[in-house]
N, CA, C and O atoms as a printed pandas DataFrame, in Angstrom:
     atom_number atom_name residue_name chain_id  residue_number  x_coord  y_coord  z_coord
0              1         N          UNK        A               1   33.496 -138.700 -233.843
1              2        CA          UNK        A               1   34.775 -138.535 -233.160
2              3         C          UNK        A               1   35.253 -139.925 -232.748
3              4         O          UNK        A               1   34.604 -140.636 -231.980
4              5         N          UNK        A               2   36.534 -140.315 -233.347
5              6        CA          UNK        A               2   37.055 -141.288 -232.658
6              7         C          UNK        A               2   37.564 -141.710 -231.138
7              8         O          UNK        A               2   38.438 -141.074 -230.548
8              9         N          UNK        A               3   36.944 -142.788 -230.627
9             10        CA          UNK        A               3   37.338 -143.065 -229.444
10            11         C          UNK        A               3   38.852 -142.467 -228.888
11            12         O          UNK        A               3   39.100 -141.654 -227.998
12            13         N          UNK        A               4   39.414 -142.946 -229.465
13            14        CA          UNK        A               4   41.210 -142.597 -229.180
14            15         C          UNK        A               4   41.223 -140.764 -228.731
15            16         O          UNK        A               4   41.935 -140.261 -227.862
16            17         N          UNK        A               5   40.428 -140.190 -229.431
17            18        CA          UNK        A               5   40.085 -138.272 -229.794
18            19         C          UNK        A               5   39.837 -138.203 -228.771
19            20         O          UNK        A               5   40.545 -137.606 -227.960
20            21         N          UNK        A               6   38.505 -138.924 -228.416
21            22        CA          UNK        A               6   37.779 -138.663 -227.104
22            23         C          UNK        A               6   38.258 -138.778 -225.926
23            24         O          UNK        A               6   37.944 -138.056 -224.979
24            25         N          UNK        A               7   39.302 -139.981 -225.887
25            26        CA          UNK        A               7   39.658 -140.476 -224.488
26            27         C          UNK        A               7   40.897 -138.917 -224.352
27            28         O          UNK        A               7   41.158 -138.407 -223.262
28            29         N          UNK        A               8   41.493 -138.409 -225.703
29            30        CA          UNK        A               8   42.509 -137.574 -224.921
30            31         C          UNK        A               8   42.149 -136.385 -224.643
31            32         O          UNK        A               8   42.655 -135.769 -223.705
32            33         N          UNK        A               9   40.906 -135.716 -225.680
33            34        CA          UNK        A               9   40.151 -134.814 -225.043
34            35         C          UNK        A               9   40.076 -134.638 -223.350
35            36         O          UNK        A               9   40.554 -133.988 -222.421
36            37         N          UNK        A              10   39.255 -135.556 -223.621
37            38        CA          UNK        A              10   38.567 -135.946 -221.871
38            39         C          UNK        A              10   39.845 -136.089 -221.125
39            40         O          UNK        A              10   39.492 -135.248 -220.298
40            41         N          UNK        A              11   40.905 -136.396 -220.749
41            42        CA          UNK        A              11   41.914 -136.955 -220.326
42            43         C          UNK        A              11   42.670 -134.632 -219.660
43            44         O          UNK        A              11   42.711 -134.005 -218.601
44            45         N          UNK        A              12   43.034 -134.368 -221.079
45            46        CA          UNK        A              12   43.060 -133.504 -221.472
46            47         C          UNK        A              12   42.618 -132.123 -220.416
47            48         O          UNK        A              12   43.363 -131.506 -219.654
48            49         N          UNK        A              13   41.113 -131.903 -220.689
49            50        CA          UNK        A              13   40.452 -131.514 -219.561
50            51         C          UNK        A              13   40.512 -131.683 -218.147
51            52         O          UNK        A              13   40.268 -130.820 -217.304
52            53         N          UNK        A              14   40.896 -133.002 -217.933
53            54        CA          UNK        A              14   40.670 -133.620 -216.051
54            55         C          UNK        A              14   42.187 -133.099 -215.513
55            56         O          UNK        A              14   42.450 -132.779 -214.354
56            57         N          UNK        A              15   43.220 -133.099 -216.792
57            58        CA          UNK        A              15   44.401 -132.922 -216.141
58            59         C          UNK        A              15   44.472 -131.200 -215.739
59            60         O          UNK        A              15   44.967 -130.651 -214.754
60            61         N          UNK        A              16   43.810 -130.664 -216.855
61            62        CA          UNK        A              16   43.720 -128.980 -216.556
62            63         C          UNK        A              16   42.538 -128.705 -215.410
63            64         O          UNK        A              16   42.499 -127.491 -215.210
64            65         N          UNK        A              17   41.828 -129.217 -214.814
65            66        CA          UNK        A              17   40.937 -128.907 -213.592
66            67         C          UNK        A              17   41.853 -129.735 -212.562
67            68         O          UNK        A              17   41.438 -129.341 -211.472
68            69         N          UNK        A              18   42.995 -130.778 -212.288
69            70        CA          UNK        A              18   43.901 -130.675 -211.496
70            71         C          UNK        A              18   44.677 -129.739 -210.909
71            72         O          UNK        A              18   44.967 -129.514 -209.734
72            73         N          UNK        A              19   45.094 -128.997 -212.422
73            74        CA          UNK        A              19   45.938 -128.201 -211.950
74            75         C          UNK        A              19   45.266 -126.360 -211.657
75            76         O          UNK        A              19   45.729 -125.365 -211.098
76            77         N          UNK        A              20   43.853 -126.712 -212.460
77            78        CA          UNK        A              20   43.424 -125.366 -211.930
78            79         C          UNK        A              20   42.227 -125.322 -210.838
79            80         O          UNK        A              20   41.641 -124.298 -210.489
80            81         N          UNK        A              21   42.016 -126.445 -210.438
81            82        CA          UNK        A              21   40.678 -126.384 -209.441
82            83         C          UNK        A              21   41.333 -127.436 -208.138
83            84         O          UNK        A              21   40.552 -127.945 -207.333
84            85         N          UNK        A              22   42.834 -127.677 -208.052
85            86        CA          UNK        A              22   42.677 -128.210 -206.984
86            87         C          UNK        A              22   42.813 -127.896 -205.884
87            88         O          UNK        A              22   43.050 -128.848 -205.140
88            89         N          UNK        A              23   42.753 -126.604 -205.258
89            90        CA          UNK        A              23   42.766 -126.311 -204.216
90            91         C          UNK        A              23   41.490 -125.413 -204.051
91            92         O          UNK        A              23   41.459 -124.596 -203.131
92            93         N          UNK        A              24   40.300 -125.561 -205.033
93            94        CA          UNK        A              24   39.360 -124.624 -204.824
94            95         C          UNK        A              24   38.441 -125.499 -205.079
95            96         O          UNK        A              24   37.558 -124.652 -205.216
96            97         N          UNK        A              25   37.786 -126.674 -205.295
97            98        CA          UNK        A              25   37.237 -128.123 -204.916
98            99         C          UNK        A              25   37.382 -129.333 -205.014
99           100         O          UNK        A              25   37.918 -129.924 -205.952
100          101         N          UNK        A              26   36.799 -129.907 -203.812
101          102        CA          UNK        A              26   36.768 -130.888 -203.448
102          103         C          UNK        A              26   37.010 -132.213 -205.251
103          104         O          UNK        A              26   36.132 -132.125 -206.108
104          105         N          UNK        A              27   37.820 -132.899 -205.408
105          106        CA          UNK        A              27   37.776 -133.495 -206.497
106          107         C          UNK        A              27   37.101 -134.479 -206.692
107          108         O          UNK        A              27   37.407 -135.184 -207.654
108          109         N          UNK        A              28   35.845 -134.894 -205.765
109          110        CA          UNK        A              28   34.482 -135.332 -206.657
110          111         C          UNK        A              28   33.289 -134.595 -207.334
111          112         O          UNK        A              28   32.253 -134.973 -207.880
112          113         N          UNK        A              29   33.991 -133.116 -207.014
113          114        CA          UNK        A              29   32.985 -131.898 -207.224
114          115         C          UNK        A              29   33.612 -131.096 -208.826
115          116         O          UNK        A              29   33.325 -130.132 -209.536
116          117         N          UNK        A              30   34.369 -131.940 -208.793
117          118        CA          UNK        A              30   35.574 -131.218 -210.277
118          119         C          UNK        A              30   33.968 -131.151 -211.593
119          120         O          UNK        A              30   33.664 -130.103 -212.163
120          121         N          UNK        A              31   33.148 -132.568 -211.815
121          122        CA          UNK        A              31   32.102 -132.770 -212.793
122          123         C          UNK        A              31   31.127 -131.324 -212.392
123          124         O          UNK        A              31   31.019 -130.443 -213.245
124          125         N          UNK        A              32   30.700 -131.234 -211.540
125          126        CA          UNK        A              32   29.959 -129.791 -210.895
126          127         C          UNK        A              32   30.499 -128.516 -211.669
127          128         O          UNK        A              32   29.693 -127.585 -211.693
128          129         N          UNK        A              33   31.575 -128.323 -212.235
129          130        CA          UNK        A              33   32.130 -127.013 -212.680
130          131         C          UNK        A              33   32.419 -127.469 -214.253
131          132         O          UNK        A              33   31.885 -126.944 -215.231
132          133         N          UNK        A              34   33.381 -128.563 -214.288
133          134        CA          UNK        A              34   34.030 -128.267 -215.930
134          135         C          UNK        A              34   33.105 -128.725 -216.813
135          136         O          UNK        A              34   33.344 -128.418 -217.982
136          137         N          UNK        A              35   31.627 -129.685 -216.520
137          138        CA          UNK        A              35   30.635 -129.980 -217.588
138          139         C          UNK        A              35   30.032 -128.178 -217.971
139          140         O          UNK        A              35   30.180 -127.610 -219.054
140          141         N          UNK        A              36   29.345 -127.587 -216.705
141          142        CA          UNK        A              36   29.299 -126.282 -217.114
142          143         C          UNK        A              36   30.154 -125.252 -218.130
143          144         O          UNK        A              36   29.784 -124.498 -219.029
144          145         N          UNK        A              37   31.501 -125.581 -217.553
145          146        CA          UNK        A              37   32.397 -124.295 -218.031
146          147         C          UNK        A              37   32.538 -124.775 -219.531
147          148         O          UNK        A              37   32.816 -124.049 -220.486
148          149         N          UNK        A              38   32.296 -126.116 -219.557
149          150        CA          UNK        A              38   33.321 -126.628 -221.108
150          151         C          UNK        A              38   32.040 -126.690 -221.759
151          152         O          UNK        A              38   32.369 -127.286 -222.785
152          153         N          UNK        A              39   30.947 -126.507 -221.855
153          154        CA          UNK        A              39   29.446 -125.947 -222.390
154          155         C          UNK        A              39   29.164 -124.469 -222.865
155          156         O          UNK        A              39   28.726 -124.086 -223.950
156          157         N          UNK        A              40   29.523 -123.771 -221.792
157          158        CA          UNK        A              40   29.625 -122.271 -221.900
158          159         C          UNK        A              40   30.512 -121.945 -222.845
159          160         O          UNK        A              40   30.197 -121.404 -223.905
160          161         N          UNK        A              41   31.993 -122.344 -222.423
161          162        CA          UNK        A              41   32.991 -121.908 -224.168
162          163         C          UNK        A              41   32.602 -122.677 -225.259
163          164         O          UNK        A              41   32.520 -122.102 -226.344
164          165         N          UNK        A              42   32.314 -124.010 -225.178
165          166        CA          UNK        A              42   31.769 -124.210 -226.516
166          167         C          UNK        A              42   30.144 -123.453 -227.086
167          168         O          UNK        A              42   30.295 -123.124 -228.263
168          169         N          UNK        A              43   29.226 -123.233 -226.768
169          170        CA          UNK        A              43   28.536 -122.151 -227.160
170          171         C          UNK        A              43   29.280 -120.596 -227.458
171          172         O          UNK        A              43   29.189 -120.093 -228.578
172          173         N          UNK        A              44   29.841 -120.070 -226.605
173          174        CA          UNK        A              44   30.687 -119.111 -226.804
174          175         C          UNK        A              44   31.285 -119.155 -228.705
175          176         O          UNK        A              44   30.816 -118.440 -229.591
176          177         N          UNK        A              45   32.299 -120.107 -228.865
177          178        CA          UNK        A              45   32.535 -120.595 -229.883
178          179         C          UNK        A              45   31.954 -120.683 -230.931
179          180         O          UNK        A              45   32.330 -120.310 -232.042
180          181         N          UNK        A              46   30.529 -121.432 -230.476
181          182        CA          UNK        A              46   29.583 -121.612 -232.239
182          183         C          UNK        A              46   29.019 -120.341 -231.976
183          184         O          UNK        A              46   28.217 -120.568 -232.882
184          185         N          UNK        A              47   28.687 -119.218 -231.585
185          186        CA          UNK        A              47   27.892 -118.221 -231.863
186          187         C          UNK        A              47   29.024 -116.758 -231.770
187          188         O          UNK        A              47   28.726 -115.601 -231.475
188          189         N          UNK        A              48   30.177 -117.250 -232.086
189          190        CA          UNK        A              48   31.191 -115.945 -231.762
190          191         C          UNK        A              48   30.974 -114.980 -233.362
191          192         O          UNK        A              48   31.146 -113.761 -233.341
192          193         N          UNK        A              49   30.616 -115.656 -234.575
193          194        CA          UNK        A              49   30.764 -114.968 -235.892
194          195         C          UNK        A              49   29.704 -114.208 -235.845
195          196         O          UNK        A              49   29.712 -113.172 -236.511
196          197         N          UNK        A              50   28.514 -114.563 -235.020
197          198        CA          UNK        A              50   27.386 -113.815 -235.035
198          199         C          UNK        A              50   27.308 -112.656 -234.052
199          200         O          UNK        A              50   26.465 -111.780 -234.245
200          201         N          UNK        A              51   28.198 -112.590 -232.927
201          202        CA          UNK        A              51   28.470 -111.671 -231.544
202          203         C          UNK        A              51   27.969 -110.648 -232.309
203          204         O          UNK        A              51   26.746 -110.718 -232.431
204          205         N          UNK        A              52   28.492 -109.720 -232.869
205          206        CA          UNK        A              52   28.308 -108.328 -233.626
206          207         C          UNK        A              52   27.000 -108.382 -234.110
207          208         O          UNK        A              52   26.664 -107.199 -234.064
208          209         N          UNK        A              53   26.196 -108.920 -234.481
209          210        CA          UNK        A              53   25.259 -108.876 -235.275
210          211         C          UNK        A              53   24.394 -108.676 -233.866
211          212         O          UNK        A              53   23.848 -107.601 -233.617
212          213         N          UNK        A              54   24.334 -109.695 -233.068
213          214        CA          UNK        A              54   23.629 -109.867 -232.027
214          215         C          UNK        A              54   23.877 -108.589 -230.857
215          216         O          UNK        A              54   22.924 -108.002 -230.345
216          217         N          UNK        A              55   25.055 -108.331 -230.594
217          218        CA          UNK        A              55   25.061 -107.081 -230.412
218          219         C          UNK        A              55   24.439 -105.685 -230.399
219          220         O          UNK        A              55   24.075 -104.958 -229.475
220          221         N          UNK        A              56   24.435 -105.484 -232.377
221          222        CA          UNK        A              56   23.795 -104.835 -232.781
222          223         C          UNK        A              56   22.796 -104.766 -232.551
223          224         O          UNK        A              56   22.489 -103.729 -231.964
224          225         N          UNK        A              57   21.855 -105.599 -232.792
225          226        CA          UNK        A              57   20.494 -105.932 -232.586
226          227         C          UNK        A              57   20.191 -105.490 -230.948
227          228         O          UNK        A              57   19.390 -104.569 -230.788
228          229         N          UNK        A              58   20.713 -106.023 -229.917
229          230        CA          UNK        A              58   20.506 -105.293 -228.517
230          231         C          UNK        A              58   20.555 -104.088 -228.575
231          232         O          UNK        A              58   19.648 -103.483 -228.004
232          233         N          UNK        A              59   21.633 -103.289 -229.285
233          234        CA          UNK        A              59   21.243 -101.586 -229.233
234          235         C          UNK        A              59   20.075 -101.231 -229.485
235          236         O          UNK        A              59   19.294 -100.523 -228.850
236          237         N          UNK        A              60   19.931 -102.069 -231.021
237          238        CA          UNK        A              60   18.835 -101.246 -231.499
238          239         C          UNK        A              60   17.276 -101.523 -230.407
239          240         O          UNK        A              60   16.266 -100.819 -230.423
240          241         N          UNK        A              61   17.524 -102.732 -229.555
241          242        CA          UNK        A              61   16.150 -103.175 -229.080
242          243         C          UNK        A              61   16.108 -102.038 -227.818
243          244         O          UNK        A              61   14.945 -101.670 -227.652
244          245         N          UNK        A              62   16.730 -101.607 -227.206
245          246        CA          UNK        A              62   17.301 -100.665 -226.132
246          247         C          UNK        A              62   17.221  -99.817 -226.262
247          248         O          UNK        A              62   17.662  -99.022 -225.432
């Protein structure tokens, strides 16, 4: 990934936890939530084609 990608990514993100986390923390606490959250949807993401399969498989283990 090119630097230039990265910086607007990142840029990107900080401006959307402004506008969605600023009245619900403290903004040295912003790293505390969006490293988590932006981990969770990206896993979400790489394992979404498999959901159903994996799914499946819980019924049947149940």
């Amino acid at each position: 990934m090119e630097n230039g990608q990265l910086t607007w990514i990142t840029n990107f993100i900080w401006s959307i936890a402004d506008d969605v986390l600023l009245d619900l923390y403290v903004r040295g606490k912003y790293r505390d939530v969006i490293l988590p959250m932006t981990v969770i949807r990206r896993l979400d993401a790489v394992l979404e084609p498999t959901k159903q399969a994996v799914l499946d498989m819980k019924a049947n283990l149940d």
